[in-house]
C-alpha positions as CSV (number, residue, x, y, z in Angstrom):
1,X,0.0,0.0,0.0
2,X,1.1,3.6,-0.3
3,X,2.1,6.0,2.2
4,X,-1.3,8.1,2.3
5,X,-3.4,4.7,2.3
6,X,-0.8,3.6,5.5
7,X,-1.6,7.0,6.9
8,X,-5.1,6.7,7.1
9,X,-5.7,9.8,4.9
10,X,-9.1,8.7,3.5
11,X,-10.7,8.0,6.4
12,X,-9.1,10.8,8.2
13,X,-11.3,13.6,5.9
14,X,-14.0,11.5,6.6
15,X,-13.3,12.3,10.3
16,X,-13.1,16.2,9.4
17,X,-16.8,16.1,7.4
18,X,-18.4,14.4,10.6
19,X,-18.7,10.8,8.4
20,X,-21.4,12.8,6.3
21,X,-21.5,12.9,2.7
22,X,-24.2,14.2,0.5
23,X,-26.5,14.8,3.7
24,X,-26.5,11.5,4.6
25,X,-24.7,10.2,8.1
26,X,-22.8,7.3,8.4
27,X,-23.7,5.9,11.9
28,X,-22.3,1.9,10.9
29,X,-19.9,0.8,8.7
30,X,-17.9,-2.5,8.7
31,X,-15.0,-2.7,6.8
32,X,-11.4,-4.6,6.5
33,X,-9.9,-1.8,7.8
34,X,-12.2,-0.5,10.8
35,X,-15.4,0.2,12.0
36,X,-17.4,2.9,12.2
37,X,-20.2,2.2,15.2
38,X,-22.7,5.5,16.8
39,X,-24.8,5.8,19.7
40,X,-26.9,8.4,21.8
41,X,-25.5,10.4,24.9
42,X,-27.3,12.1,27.2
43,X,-26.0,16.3,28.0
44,X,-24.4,15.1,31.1
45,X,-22.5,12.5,30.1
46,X,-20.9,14.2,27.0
47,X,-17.4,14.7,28.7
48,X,-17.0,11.3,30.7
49,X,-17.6,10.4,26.4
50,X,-14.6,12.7,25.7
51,X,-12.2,11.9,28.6
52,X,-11.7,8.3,27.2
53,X,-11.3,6.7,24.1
54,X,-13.3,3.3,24.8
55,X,-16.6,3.0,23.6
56,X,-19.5,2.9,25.9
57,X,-21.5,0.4,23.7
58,X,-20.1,-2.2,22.5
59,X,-21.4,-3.7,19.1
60,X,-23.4,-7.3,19.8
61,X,-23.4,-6.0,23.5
62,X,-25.7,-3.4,22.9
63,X,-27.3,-3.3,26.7
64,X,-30.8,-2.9,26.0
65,X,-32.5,-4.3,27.8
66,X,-30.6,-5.2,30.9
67,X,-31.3,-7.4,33.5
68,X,-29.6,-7.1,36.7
69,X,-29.9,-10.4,39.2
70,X,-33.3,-12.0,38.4
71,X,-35.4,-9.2,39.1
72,X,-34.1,-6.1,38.0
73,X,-35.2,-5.0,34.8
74,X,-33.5,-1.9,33.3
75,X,-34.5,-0.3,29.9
76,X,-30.6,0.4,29.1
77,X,-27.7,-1.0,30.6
78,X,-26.5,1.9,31.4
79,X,-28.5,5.2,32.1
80,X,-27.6,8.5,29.8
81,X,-26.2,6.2,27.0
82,X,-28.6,4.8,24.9
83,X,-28.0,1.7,21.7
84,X,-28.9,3.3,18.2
85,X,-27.5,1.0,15.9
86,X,-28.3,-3.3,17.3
87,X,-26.3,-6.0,15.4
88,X,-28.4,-9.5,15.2
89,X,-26.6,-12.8,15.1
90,X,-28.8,-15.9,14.8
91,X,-27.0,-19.4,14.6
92,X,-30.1,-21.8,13.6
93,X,-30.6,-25.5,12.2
94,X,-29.2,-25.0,8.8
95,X,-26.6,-22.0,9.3
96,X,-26.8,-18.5,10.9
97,X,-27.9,-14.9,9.7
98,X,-26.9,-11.8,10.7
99,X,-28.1,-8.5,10.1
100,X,-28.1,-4.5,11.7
101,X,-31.3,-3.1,12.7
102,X,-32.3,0.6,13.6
103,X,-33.5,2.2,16.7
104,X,-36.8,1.4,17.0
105,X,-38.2,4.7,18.5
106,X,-36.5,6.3,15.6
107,X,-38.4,4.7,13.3
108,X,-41.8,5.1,15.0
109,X,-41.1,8.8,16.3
110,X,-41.0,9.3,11.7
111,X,-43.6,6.7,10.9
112,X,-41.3,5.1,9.0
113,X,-42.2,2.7,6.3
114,X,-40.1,-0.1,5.6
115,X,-39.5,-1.6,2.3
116,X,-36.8,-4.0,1.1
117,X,-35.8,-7.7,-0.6
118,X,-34.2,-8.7,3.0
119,X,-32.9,-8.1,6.6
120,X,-29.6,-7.1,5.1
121,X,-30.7,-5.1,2.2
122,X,-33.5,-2.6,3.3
123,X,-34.4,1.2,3.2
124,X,-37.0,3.0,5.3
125,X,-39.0,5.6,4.1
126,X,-40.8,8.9,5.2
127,X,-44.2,9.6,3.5
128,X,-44.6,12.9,2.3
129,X,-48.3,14.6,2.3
130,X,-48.6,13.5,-1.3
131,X,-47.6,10.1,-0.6
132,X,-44.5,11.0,-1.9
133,X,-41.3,8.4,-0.8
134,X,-38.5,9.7,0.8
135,X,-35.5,7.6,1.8
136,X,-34.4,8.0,5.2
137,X,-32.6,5.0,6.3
138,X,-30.3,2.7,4.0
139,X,-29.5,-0.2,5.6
140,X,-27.0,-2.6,3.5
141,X,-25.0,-6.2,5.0
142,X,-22.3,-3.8,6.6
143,X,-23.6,-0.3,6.6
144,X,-26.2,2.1,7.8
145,X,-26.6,5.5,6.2
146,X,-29.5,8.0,7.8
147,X,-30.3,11.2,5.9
148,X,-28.8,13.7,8.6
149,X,-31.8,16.5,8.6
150,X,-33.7,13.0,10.0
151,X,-30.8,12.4,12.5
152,X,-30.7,16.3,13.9
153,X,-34.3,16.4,14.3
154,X,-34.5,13.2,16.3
155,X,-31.1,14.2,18.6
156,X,-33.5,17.9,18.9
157,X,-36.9,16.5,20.0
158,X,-35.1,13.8,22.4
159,X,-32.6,16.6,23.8
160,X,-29.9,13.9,23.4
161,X,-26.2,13.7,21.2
162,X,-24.9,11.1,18.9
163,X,-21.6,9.9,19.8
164,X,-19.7,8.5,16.2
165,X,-17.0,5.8,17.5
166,X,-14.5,4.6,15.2
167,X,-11.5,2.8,14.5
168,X,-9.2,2.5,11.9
169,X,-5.9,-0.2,11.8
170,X,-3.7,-0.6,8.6
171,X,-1.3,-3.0,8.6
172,X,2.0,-3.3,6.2
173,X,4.7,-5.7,5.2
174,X,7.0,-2.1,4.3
175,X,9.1,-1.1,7.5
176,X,8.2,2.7,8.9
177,X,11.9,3.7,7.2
178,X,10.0,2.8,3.6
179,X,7.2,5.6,4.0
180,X,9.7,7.6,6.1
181,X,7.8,7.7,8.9
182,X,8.7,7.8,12.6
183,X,7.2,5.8,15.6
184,X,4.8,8.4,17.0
185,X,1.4,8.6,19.3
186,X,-1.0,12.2,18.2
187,X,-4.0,12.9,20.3
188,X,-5.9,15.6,19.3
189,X,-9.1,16.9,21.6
190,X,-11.5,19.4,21.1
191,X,-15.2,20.1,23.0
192,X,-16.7,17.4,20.7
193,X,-13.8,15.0,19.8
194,X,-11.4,13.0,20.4
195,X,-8.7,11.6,18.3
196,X,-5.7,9.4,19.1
197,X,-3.2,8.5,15.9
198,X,-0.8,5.8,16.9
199,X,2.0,5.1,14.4
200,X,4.3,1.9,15.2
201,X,6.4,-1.3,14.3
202,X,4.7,-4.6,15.5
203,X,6.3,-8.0,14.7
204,X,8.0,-6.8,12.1
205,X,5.4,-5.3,10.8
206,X,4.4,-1.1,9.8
207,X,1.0,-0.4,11.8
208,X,-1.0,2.8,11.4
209,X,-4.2,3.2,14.0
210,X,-6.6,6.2,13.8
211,X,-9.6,6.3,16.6
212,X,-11.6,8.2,18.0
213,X,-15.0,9.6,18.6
214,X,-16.8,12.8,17.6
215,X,-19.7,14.2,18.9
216,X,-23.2,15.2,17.2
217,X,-24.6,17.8,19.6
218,X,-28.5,18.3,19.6
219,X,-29.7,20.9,18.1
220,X,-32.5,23.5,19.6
221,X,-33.3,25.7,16.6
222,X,-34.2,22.7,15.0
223,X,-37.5,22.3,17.2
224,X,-38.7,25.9,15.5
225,X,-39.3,24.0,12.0
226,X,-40.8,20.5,13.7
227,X,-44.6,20.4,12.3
228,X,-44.9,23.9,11.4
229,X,-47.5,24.6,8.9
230,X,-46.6,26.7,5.9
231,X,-48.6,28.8,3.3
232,X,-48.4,30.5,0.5
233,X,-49.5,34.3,-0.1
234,X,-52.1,34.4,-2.7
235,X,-52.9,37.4,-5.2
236,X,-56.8,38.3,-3.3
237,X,-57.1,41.9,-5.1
238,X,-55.8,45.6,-5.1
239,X,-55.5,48.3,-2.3
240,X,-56.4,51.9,-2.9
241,X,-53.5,52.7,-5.2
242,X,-54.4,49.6,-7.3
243,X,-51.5,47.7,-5.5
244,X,-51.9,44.2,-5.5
245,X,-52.9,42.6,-2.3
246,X,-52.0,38.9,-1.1
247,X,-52.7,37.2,1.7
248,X,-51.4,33.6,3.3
249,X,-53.7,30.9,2.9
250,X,-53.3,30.3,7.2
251,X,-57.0,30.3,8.5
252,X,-58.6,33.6,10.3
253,X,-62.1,34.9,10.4
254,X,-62.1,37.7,8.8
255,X,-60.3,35.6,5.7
256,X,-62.9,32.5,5.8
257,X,-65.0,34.0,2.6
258,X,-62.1,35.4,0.6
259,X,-61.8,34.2,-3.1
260,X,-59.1,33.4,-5.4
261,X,-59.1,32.8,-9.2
262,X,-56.8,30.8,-11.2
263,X,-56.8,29.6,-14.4
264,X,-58.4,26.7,-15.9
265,X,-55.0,25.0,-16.5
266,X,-54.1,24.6,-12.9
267,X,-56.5,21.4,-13.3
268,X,-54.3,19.6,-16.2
269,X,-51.8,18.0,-14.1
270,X,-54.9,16.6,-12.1
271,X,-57.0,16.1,-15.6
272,X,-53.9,14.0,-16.8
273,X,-54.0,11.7,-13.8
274,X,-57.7,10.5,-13.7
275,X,-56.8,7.1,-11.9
276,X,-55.2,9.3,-9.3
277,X,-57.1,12.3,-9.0
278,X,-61.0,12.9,-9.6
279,X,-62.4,16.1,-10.5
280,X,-65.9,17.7,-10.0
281,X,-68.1,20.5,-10.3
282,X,-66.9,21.2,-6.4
283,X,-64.0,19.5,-5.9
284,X,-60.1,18.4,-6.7
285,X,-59.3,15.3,-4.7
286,X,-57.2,12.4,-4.2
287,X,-56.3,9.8,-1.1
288,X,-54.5,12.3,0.3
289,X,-56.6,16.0,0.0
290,X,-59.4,17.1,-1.0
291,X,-59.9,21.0,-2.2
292,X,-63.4,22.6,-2.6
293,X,-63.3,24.5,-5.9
294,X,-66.0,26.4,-8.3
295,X,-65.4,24.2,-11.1
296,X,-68.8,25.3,-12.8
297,X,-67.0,28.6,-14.9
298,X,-65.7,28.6,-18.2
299,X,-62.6,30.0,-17.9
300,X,-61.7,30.2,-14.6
301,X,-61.7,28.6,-11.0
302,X,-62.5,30.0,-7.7
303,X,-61.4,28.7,-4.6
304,X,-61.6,30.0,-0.8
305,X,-58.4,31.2,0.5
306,X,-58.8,29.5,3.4
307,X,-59.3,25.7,1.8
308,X,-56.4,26.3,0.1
309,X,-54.3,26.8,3.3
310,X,-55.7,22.8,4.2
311,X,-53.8,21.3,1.3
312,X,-50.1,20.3,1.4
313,X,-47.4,23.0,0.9
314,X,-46.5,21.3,-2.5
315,X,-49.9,21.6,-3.7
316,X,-50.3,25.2,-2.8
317,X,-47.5,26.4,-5.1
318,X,-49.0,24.3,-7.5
319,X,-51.9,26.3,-7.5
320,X,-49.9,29.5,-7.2
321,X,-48.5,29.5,-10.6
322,X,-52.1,29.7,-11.9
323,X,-53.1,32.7,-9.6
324,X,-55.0,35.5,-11.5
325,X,-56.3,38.7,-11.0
326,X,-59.7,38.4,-9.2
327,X,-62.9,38.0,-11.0
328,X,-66.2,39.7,-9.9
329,X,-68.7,36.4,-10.0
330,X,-68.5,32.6,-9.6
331,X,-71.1,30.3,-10.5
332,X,-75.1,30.4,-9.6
333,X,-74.4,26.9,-8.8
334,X,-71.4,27.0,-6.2
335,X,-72.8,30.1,-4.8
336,X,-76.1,28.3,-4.0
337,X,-74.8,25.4,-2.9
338,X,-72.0,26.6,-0.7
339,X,-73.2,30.1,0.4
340,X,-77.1,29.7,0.6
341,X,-77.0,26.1,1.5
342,X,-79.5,24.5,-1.1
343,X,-79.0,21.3,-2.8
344,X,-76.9,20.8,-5.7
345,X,-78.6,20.4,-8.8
346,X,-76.6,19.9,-11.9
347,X,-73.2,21.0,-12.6
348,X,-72.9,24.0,-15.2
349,X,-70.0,23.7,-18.2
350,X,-70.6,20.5,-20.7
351,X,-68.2,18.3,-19.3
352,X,-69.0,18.0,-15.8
353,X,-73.0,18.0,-16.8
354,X,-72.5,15.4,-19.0
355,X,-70.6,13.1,-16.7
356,X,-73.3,13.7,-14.2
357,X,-76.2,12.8,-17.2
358,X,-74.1,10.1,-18.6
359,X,-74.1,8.0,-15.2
360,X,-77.7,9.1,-14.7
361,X,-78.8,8.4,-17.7
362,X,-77.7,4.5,-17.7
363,X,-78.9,4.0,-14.1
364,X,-82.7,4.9,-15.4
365,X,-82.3,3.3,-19.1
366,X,-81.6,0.1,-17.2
367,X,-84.5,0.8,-14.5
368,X,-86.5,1.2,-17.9
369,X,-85.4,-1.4,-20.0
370,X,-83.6,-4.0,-17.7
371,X,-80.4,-3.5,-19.4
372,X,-77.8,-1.0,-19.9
373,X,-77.9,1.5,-23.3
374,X,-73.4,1.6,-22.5
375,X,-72.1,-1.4,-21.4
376,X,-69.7,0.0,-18.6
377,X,-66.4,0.4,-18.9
378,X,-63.4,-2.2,-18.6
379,X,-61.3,-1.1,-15.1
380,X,-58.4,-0.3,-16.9
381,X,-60.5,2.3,-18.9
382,X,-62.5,3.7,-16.1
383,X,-60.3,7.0,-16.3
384,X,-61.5,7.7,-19.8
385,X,-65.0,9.0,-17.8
386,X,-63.5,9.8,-14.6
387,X,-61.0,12.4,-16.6
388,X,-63.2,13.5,-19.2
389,X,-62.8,17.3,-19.7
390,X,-63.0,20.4,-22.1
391,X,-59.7,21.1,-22.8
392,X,-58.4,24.0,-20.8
393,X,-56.1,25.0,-23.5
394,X,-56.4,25.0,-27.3
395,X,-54.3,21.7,-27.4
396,X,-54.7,19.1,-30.3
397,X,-53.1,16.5,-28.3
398,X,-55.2,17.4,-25.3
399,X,-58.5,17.9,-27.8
400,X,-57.6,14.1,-29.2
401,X,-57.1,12.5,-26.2
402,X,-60.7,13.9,-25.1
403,X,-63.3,13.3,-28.2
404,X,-61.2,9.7,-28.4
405,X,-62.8,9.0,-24.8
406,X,-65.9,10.7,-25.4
407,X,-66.3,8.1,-28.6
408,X,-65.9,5.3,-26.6
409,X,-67.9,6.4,-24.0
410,X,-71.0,6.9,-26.8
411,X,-70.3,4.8,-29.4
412,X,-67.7,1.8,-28.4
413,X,-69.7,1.2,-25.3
414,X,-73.3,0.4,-27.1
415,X,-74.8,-2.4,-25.9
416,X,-74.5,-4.3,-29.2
417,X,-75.3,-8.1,-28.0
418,X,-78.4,-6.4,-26.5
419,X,-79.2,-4.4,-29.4
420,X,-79.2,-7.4,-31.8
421,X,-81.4,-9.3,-28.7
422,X,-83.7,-6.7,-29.2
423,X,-84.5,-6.3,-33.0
424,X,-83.9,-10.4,-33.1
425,X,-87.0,-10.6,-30.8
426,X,-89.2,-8.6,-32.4
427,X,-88.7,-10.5,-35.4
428,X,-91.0,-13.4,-34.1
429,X,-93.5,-10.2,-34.8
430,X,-95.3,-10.0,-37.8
431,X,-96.2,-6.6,-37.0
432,X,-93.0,-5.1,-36.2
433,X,-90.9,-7.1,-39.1
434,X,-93.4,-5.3,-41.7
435,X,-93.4,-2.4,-40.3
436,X,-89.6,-2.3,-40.4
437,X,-89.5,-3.6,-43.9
438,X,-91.5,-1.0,-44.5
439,X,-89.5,1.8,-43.3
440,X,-86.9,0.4,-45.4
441,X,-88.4,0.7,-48.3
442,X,-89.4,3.9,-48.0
443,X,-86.1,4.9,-48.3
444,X,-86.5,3.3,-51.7
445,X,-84.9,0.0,-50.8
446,X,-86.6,-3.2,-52.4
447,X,-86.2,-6.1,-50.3
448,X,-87.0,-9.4,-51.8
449,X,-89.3,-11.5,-50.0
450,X,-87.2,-14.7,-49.7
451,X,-84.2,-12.3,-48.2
452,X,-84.6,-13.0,-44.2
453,X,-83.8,-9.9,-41.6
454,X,-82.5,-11.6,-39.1
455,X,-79.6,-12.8,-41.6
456,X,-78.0,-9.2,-40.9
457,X,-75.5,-10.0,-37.7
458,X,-72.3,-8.7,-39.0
459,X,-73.6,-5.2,-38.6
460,X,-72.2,-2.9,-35.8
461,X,-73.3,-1.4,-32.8
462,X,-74.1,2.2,-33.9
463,X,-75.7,0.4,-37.0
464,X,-77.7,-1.5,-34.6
465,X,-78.3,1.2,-32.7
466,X,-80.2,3.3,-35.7
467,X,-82.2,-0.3,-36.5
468,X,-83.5,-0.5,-33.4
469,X,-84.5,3.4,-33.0
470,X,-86.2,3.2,-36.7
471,X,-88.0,0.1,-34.6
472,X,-88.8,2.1,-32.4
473,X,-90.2,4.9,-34.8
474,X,-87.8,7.4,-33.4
475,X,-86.8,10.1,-35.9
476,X,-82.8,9.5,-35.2
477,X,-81.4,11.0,-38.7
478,X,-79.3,13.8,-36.9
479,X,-78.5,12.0,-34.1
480,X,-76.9,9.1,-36.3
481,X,-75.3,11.7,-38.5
482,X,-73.5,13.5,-35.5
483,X,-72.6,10.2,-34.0
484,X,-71.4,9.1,-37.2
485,X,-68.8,11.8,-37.9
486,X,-68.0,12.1,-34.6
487,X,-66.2,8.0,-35.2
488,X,-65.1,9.3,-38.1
489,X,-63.1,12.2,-36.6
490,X,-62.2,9.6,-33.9
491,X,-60.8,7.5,-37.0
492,X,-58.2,10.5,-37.5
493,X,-57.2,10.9,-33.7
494,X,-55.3,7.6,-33.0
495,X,-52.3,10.0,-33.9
496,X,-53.3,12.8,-32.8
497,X,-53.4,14.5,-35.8
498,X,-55.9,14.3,-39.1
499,X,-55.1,12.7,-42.4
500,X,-55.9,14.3,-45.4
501,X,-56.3,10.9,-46.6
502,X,-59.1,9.6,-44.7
503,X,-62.2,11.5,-46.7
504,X,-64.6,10.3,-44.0
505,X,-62.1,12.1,-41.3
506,X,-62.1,15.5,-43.7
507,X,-66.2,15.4,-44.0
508,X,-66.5,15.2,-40.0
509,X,-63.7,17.8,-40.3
510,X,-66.1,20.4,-42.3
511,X,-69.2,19.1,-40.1
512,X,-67.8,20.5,-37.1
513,X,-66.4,23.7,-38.8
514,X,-62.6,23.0,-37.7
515,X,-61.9,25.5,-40.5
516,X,-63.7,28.5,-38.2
517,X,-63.3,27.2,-34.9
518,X,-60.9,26.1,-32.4
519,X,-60.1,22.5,-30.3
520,X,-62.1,24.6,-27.0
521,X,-64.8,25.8,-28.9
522,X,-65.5,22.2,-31.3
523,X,-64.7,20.0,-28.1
524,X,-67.6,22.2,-25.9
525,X,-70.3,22.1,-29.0
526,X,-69.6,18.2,-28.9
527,X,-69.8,17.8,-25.4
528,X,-73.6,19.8,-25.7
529,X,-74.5,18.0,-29.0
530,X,-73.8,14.8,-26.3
531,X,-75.9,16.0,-23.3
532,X,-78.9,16.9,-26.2
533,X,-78.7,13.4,-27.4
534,X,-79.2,11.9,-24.3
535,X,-81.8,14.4,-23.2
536,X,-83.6,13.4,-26.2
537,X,-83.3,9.3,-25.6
538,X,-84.1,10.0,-22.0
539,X,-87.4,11.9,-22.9
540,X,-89.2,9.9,-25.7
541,X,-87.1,6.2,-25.0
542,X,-87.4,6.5,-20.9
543,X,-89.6,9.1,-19.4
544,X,-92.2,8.7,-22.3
545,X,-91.8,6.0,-24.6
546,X,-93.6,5.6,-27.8
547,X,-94.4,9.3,-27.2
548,X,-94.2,9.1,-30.7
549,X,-96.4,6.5,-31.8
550,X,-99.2,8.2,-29.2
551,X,-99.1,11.8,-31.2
């Protein structure tokens, strides 16, 4: 080996940076060389921990607990020194393990969680508000790593100091003379360590030994961050001198019925996570918070100051990049609901009405008919209704994604074994096979009479869908024609983009007027051209079927 390896060099530095490196404390580490091995001392037993170099806990001899005679039962061994790191040792059957555990009131003072493919190989984690992961404790075969901001808030709350231990030996065939070296003893003491450097020949052989112990002290200030809330100042209006004026989302009286806007786009990075987050006319929320908002404006949201100061930190300066200027109205329908205390009706854009007639709409077809109109959706889809929006921004990726959902939640999803059921059984009826060869051929089709109807199973389910409401006399020609090029546009969105190729694409194309309008504005007449639809199948088909016939 060379001189600075004989000399300890290395792990010297690691000495100067407190055996920290990248915020994370070393409190175990076996090695060839040495070990490094920490514990917790109380205030008043710091300097008995400085006069001496031996180490008050031995590894494998931890003390804890300790049981003097056979009735004394102590919770440490020895009082103001307390185990942090515990070294297990099985010897079973088949062979032996051995493993390092953690203090355990460390781990429950953090809630941590624990996750890992064995006792030797683990990490422990802190869950953030959002149920974010963050590592704490790395536990591997010979070392154990804790983030230090962990460490110095544990050492604060308990009022007690971590005492690092260590001890490093090198050992070398090369005589002192080789390195140029000189048989010498160095120890070096300060008010929180202790170092002794020991340089000599031993059976003919060079030996270098650096040990010591430094000391962690805990750290007061620290207790002024523990569990204190934090807020953000939000943009709430203008002074007198047309200054803005923002206030902290922290809860008071005279804030409790203070409103702030933002822009529609704060939603997208919820809108883009439907499995994770669910959106409404009145609320963002997730397993882990739940915001009331005024989702029923175009353009805009409103939220109370105060209900933002209730969601995590992280989510507030989410919401404080979208922050606006303050508008002078919300909604008839949050303002009714949550400041006059009547019951909610019906949400108040497209989007969110039409999720609310959509589900409604099924529940009292099948109460009508015994079976479901839109057969419901796979699991793995369920977040094509659950995230179904307007797009806040005039996005073709964002439009795409949404008329691509909207298509299979109005045309995929027919019920198209029950459709053919339905116009199969009424072929057994004279009556009603007539009549519908009749309304065939008034669209000047001739239909032999040895050609059978029921020999028609390859068609599909919005074909089946317009037989069975001409058999139900229902007057569906611009229904079928908006549902039709509404799967033709979906035909050109796969890629989120539209072919030139694909004529029946370009004729849906002109039917919605993408030449005069944008993605917002074609997305919002679709979403109403929806809603109307099912109004209309709800009114004659449920509420008042055969209305028709009757008049």
């Amino acid at each position: 080996m060379n001189k600075e390896e004989f000399l300890l060099i290395n792990e010297k530095k690691l000495f100067e940076f407190g055996f920290i490196c990248s915020g994370w404390q070393t409190v175990y580490h076996s090695t060839n060389d040495g070990l490094i091995y920490g514990y917790l001392v109380d205030d008043n037993k710091i300097q008995d921990e400085l006069n001496n170099l031996s180490w008050n806990i031995q590894p494998y001899n931890e003390g804890r607990p300790s049981v003097w005679g056979n009735d004394r039962y102590e919770q440490y061994a020895d009082e103001g020194i307390e185990p942090f790191i515990f070294l297990k040792h099985f010897r079973l059957d088949d062979g032996e393990e051995k493993y390092v555990d953690i203090s355990e009131e460390f781990v429950l003072y953090f809630k941590l969680y624990e996750k890992g493919n064995s006792k030797q190989n683990r990490t422990f984690y802190n869950i953030g508000d959002l149920g974010e992961l963050e590592e704490v404790i790395r536990i591997e075969p010979k070392k154990v790593t804790v983030k230090f901001k962990y460490l110095n808030e544990y050492l604060a709350i308990r009022m007690m100091n971590f005492s690092i231990c260590f001890d490093y030996t090198k050992r070398s065939k090369a005589k002192l003379e080789d390195y140029n070296i000189e048989v010498r003893e160095i120890e070096n003491k300060t008010d929180l360590s202790i170092t002794r450097h020991i340089i000599e020949s031993s059976f003919g052989m060079a030996l270098s030994r650096f040990e010591g112990k430094k000391i962690i002290n805990h750290n007061v200030q620290c207790l002024a961050s523990i569990n204190q809330k934090e807020y953000v100042y939000f943009l709430t209006g203008y002074d007198n001198n047309g200054n803005e004026v923002s206030q902290d989302s922290s809860h008071s009286n005279e804030k409790y019925m203070t409103l702030v806007w933002f822009d529609k786009k704060v939603l997208n990075e919820y809108h883009s996570n439907p499995t994770k987050y669910e959106i409404s006319s009145f609320h963002v929320k997730s397993k882990f918070f739940e915001l009331r908002i005024d989702n029923n404006l175009d353009d805009c949201i409103a939220v109370f100051l105060v209900d933002l100061g209730r969601i995590p930190y992280k989510e507030q300066l989410h919401w404080k990049k979208y922050n606006i200027e303050p508008k002078n109205t919300i909604s008839s329908t949050f303002h009714n609901t949550m400041m006059m205390g009547e019951w909610f009706k019906h949400p108040e854009t497209p989007d969110l009405f039409f999720k609310h007639k959509y589900e409604g709409f099924n529940k009292s077809w099948t109460s009508k008919h015994g079976w479901k109109l839109f057969k419901p959706l796979d699991p793995r889809q369920a977040y094509r209704l659950i995230g179904l929006h307007i797009p806040v921004s005039n996005n073709v990726k964002s439009f795409c994604d949404q008329m691509l959902s909207l298509s299979i939640l109005i045309i995929d999803r027919l019920n198209e074994e029950q459709l053919k059921k339905e116009l199969s059984d009424t072929k057994n009826n004279k009556t009603n096979i007539n009549a519908f060869k009749k309304s065939i051929q008034e669209k000047g089709i001739e239909i032999p009479d040895d050609v059978k109807i029921q020999n028609e199973p390859e068609s599909k389910g919005l074909k089946k869908f317009e037989k069975y409401l001409e058999h139900k006399k229902f007057e569906c020609s611009q229904m079928i024609i908006f549902l039709k090029n509404l799967y033709a546009l979906r035909s050109g969105l796969m890629a989120h983009g539209f072919s030139n190729g694909n004529k029946g694409c370009r004729d849906a194309m002109k039917y919605f007027d993408f030449e005069n309008k944008n993605y917002q504005e074609i997305a919002k007449y679709i979403f109403i051209e929806s809603i109307k639809m099912l109004n209309v199948l709800e009114y004659y088909l449920i509420n008042e079927e055969f209305k028709l016939n009757e008049a």
